[in-house]
C-alpha positions in Angstrom: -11.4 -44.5 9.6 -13.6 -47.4 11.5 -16.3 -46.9 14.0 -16.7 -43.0 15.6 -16.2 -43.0 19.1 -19.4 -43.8 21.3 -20.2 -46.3 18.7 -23.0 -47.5 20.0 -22.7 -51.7 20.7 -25.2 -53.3 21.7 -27.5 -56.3 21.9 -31.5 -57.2 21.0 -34.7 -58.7 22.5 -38.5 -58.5 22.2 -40.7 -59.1 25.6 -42.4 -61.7 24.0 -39.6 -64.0 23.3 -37.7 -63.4 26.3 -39.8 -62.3 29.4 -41.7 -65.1 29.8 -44.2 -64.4 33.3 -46.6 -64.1 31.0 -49.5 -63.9 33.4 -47.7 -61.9 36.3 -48.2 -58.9 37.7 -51.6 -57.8 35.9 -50.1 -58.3 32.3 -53.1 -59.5 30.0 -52.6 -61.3 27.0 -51.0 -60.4 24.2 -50.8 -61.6 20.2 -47.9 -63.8 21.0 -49.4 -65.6 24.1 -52.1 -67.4 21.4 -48.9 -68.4 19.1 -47.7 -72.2 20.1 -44.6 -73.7 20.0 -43.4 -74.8 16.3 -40.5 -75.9 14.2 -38.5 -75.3 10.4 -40.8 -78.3 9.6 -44.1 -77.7 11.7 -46.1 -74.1 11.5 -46.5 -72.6 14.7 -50.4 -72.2 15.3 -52.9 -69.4 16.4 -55.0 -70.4 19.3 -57.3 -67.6 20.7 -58.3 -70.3 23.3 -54.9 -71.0 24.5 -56.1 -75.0 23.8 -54.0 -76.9 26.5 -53.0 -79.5 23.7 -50.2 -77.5 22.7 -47.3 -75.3 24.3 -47.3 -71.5 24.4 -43.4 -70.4 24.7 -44.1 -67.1 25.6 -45.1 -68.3 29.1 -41.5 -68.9 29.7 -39.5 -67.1 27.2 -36.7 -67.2 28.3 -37.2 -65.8 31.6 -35.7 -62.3 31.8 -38.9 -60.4 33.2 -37.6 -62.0 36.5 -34.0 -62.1 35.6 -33.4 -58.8 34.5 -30.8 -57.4 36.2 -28.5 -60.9 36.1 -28.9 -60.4 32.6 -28.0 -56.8 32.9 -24.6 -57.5 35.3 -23.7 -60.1 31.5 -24.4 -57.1 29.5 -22.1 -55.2 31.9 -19.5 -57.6 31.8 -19.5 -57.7 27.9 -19.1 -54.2 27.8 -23.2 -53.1 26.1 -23.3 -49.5 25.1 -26.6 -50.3 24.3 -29.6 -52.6 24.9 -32.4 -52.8 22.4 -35.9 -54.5 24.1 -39.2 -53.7 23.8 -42.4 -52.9 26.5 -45.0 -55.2 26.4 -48.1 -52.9 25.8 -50.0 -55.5 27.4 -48.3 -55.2 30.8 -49.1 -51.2 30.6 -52.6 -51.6 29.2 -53.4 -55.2 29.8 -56.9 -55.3 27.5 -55.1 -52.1 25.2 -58.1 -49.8 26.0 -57.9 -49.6 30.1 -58.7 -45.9 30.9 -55.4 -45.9 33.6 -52.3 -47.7 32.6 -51.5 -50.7 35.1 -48.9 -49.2 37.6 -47.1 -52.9 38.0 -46.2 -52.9 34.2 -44.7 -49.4 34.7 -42.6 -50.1 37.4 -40.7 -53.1 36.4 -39.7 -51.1 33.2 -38.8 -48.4 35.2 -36.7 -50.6 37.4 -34.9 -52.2 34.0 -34.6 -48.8 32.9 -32.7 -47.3 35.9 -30.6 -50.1 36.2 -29.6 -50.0 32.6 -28.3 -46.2 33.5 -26.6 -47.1 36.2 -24.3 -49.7 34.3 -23.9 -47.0 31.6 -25.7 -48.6 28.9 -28.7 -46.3 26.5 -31.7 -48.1 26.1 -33.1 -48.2 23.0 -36.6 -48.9 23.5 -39.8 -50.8 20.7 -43.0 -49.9 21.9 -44.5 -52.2 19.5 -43.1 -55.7 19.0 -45.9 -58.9 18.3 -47.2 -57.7 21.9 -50.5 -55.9 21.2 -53.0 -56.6 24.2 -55.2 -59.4 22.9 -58.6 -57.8 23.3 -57.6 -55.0 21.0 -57.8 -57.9 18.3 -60.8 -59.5 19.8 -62.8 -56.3 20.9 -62.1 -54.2 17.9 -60.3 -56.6 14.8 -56.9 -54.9 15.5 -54.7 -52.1 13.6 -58.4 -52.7 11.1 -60.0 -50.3 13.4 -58.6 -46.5 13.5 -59.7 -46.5 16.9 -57.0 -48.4 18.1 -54.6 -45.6 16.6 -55.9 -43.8 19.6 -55.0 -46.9 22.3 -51.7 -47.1 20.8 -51.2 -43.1 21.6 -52.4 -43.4 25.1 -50.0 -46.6 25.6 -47.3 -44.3 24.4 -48.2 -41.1 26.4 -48.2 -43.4 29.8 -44.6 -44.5 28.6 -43.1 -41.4 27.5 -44.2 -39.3 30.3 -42.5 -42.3 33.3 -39.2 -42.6 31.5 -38.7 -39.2 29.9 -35.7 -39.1 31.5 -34.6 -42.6 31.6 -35.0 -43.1 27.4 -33.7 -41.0 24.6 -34.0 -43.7 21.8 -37.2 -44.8 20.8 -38.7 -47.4 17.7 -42.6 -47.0 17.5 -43.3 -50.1 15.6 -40.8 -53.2 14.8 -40.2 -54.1 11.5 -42.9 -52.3 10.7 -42.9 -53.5 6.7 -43.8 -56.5 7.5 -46.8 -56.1 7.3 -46.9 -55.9 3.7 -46.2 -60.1 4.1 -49.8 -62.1 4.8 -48.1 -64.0 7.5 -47.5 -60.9 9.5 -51.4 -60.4 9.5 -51.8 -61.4 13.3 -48.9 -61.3 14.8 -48.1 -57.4 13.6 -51.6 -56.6 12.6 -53.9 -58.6 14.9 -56.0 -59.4 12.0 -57.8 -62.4 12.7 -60.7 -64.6 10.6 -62.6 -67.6 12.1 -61.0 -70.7 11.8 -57.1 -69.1 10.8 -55.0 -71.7 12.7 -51.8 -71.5 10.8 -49.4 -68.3 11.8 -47.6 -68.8 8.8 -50.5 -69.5 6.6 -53.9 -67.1 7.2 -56.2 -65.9 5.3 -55.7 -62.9 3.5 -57.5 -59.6 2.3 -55.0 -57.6 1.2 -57.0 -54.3 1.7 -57.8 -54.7 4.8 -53.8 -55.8 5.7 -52.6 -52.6 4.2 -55.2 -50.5 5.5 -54.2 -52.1 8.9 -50.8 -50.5 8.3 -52.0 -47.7 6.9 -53.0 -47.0 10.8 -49.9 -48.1 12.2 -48.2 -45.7 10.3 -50.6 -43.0 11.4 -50.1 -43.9 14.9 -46.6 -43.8 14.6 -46.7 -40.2 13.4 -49.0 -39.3 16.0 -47.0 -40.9 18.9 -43.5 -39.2 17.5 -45.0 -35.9 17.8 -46.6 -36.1 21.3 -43.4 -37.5 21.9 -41.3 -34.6 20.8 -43.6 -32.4 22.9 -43.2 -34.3 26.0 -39.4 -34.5 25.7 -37.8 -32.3 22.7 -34.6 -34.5 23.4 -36.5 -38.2 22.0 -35.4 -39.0 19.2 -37.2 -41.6 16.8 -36.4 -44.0 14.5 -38.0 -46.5 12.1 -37.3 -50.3 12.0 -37.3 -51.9 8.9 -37.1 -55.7 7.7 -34.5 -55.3 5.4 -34.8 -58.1 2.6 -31.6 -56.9 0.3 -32.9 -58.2 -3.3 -30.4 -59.1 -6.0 -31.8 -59.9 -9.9 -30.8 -63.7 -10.5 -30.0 -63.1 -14.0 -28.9 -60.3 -16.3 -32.1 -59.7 -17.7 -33.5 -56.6 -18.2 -36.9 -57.8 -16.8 -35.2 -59.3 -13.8 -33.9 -55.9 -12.9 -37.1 -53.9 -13.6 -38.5 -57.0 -11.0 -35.8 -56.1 -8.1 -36.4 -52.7 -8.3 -39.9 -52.5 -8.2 -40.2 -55.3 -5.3 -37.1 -53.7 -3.5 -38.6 -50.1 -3.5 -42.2 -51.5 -2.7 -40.9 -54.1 0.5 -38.0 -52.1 1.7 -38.2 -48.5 0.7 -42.0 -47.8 1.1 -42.4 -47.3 4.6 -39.6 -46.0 6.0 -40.2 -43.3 3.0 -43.6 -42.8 4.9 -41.9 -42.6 8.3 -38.7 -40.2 6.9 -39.6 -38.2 4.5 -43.9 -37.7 5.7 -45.8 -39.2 2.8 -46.7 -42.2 0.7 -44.1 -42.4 -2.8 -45.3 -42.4 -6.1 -44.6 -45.8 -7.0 -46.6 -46.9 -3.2 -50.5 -45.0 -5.1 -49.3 -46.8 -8.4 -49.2 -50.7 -6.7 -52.4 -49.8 -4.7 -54.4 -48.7 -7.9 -52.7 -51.8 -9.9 -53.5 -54.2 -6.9 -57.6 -52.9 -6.1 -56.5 -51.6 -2.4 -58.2 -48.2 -1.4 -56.6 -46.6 1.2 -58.5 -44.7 4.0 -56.4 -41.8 4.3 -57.8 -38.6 5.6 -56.3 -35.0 4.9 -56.0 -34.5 8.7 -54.1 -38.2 8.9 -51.6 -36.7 5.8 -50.6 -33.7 7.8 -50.4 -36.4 10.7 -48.0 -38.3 8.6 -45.9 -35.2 7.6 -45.4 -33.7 11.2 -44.2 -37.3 12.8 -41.6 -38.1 10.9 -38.8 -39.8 12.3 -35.0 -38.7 12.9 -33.0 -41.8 12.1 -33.1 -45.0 10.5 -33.0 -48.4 11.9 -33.4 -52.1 10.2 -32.5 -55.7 10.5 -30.3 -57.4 8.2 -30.1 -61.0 8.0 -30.1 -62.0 4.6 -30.3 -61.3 1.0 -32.4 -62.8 -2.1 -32.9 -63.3 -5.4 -35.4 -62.1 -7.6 -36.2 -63.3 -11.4 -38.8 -63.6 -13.8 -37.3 -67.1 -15.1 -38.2 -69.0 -11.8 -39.0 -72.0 -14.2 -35.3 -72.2 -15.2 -34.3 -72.4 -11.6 -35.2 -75.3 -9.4 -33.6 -74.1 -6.4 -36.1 -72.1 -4.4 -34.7 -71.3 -0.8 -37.3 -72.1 2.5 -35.5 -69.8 4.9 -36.4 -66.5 2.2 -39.3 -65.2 3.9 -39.6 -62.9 1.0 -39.8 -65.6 -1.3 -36.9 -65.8 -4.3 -34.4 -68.4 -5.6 -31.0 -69.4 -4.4 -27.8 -67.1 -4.8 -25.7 -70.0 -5.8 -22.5 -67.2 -4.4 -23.5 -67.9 -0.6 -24.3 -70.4 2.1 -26.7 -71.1 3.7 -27.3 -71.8 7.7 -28.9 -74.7 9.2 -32.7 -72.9 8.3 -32.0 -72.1 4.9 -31.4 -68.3 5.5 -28.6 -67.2 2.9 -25.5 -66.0 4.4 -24.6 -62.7 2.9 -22.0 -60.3 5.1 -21.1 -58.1 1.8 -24.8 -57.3 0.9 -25.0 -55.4 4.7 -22.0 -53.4 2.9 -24.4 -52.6 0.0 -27.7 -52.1 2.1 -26.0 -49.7 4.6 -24.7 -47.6 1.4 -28.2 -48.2 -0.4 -29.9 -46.2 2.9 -28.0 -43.7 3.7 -27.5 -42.7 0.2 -31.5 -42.8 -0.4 -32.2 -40.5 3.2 -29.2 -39.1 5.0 -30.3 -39.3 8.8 -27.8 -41.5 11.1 -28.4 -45.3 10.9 -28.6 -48.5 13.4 -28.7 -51.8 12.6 -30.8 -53.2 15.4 -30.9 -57.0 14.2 -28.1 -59.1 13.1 -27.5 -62.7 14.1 -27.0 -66.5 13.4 -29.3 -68.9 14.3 -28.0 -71.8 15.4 -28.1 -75.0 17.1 -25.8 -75.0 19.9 -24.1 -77.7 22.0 -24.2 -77.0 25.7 -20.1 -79.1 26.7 -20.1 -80.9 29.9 -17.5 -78.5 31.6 -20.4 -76.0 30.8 -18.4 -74.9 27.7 -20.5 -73.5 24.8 -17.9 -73.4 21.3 -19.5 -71.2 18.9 -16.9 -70.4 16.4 -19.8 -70.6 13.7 -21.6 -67.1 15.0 -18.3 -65.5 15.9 -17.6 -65.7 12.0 -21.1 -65.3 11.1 -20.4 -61.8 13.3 -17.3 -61.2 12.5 -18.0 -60.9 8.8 -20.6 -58.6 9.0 -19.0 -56.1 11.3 -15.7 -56.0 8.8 -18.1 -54.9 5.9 -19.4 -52.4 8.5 -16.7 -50.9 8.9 -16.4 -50.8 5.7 -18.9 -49.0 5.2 -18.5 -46.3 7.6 -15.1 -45.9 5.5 -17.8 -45.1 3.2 -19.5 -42.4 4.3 -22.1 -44.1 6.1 -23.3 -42.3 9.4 -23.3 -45.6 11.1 -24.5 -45.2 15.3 -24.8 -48.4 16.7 -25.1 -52.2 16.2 -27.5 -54.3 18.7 -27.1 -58.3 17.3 -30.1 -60.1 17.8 -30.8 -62.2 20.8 -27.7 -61.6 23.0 -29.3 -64.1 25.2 -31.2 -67.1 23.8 -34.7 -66.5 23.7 -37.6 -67.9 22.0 -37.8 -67.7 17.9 -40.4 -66.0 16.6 -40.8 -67.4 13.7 -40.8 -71.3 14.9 -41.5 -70.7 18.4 -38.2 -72.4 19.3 -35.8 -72.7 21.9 -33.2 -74.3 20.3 -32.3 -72.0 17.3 -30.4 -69.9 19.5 -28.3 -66.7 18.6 -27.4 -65.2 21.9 -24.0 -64.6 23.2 -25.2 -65.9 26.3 -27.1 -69.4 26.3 -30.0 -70.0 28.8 -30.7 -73.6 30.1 -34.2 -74.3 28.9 -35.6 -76.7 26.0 -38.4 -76.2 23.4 -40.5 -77.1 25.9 -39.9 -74.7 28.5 -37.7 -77.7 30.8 -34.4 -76.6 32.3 -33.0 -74.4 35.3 -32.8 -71.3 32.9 -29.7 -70.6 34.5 -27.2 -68.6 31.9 -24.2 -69.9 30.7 -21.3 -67.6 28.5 -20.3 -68.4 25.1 -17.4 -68.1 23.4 -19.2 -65.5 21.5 -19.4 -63.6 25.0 -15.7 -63.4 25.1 -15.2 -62.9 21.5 -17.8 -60.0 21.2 -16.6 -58.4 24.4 -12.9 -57.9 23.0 -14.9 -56.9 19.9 -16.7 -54.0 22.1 -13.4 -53.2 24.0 -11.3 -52.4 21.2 -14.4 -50.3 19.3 -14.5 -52.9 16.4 -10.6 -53.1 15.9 -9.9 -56.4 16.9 -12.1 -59.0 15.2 -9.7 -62.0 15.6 
């Protein structure tokens, strides 16, 4: 059967990681511009003060906020159907609770916008991706505060009225479940305590994080039905870190495990965000765990009349779950989930298991469990890359990294999955979020710059570029 026709292929960015001009045109700051640089071996750090002892990466990124429409003509020539990116809130509301959005912001992403149309490629648009305006965390302690539900909904009125006819896919919140992980407590939440410094490492009060997203989800449902009443022809879509779990043994407890954790990581918000309430087995974890959530009959009807219309997720890896850990010794760094090694796959150069055939199995796994249309908006291979001296860049390891994953796609569209569209991450080299560097790259497109921010930033094509084009030409056919 393979891919419908206008399949929608694609590529996928954040603001934060790529823009850089972090200070331009009335932008204020934002989470990420108080994150340093990092490494696999060295924590990237939370500085409210911005201390000049260390490097901020989002001050450069990787330089598309100037460079947007070169990077648009690359898109272009690769054939994009589709480009998933994300606003920075902070360049529309610059301290998040400005009475009148900053006109600056809104034309730059009206320009993007327009030129994006005019090379034939639907933007898929976050409004929410590690860029909340800084002040909101300062001012008011973040999603803790239900009157930044009402910021966020201003943000996303000033949006959705300028490009109401420019945007017809919208994500209100990126990976939105990751806020159930401590880590994400700043950078998603903007929950922040005295003295955190670690990003990976803060403190945490796990009512208050869950009560944080309690309120994103609320504003989520609020913004999706102001935005159906601005334009009736938006549609909405969650954005889930998918972690696919698999039990490490046979044992019954090891399966009750995976299921429990799997419905609890994976299922329970996009249940929220498709089907308009919190499940069962979400009020049964937060009685057994002490968290009270403040949630108002008014916010439940808000829940139930913003629901969204598809589903969309990233997909990276899988893990393994068990109740033995003590028999295995072989805990994997890259699972940001936690879990042991699945001694069936490899691994890349930071630890992240390589698993094409579990996409095959999540794909099934969500459609089955809500039957709206699906997009997989992340997908990639982080890698370090060697930049030739004829200005060659040989990446056969992410062409089979991609390759892989878009045979069990197909696959499982031969399934019955209502599959849409497929936006890899980073189609140009940008910053990574989780170790602030330069040089885990996954683009199809590599950019000239170091962890440090050094380099022209001019862009360079990949074999990748060549290899996913054909890819695009031939609607998935030829994969060779």
């Amino acid at each position: 059967m393979g891919f419908k026709e206008g399949f929608l292929w694609g590529g996928a960015t954040s603001a934060s990681q790529c823009e850089g001009s972090f200070d331009l045109d009335g932008k204020g700051l934002s989470v990420s511009d108080v994150v340093s640089s990092g490494s696999h071996h060295s924590p990237r750090r939370i500085c409210l003060d911005r201390d000049p002892a260390y490097a901020f990466p989002s001050e450069w990124g990787s330089d598309c906020y100037r460079r947007f429409e070169e990077d648009i003509e690359l898109f272009t020539e690769m054939g994009f159907k589709a480009y998933r990116f994300s606003i920075d809130w902070s360049r529309i509301f610059p301290h998040g609770d400005d009475a009148e959005p900053n006109e600056a912001g809104l034309d730059h992403y009206e320009r993007l916008l327009s030129a994006l149309r005019e090379h034939d490629i639907e933007p898929v648009v976050t409004l929410s991706h590690s860029e909340m305006p800084l002040n909101l965390v300062k001012k008011y302690g973040g999603w803790r505060n239900k009157r930044v539900i009402e910021f966020y909904v201003r943000y996303c009125s000033a949006v959705f009225s300028r490009y109401r006819g420019l945007v017809k896919y919208w994500l209100p919140f990126n990976e939105v479940n990751d806020m159930l992980l401590p880590m994400s407590a700043f950078g998603q939440g903007g929950i922040y305590h005295d003295g955190t410094e670690s990003f990976t490492e803060q403190p945490d009060y796990p009512n208050e994080r869950m009560n944080a997203l309690n309120n994103i989800l609320i504003a989520s449902a609020r913004a999706v039905k102001m935005g159906r009443d601005i334009n009736r022809d938006f549609s909405f879509g969650t954005m889930i870190c998918h972690i696919t779990q698999y039990p490490r043994t046979c044992c019954p407890e090891d399966q009750l495990l995976v299921q429990m954790d799997d419905l609890y990581r994976n299922c329970m918000c996009s249940d929220v965000m498709l089907r308009g309430e919190y499940p069962y087995y979400a009020w049964t974890y937060f009685r057994r765990h002490g968290i009270e959530l403040e949630l108002t009959d008014k916010e439940r009807a808000d829940l139930k009349a913003g629901t969204c219309d598809f589903y969309t997720f990233s997909y990276y890896q899988s893990i393994c779950q068990t109740t033995r850990a003590e028999e295995f010794g072989d805990q994997t760094g890259g699972n940001i989930m936690g879990g042991v090694r699945n001694p069936y796959l490899e691994l890349t150069d930071w630890d992240w298991p390589i698993d094409p055939v579990g996409l095959r199995y999540t794909l099934n796994k969500v459609y089955d469990r809500y039957r709206v249309p699906v997009m997989i908006t992340e997908n990639g291979l982080g890698a370090v890359d060697v930049f030739e001296a004829d200005g060659s860049i040989h990446d056969q390891y992410r062409i089979d990294y991609l390759r892989r994953h878009i045979e069990e796609m197909r696959k499982a569209v031969d399934d019955g999955v209502d599959l849409i569209g497929y936006t890899p991450w980073g189609c140009i080299d940008l910053v990574s979020m989780s170790t602030g560097e330069m040089k885990k790259r996954y683009g199809f497109i590599y950019v000239d710059a170091d962890d440090e921010g050094n380099g022209t930033f001019d862009r360079f094509r990949k074999d990748s570029f060549y290899w996913y084009k054909r890819v695009i030409a031939t609607n998935g056919e030829d994969l060779s």
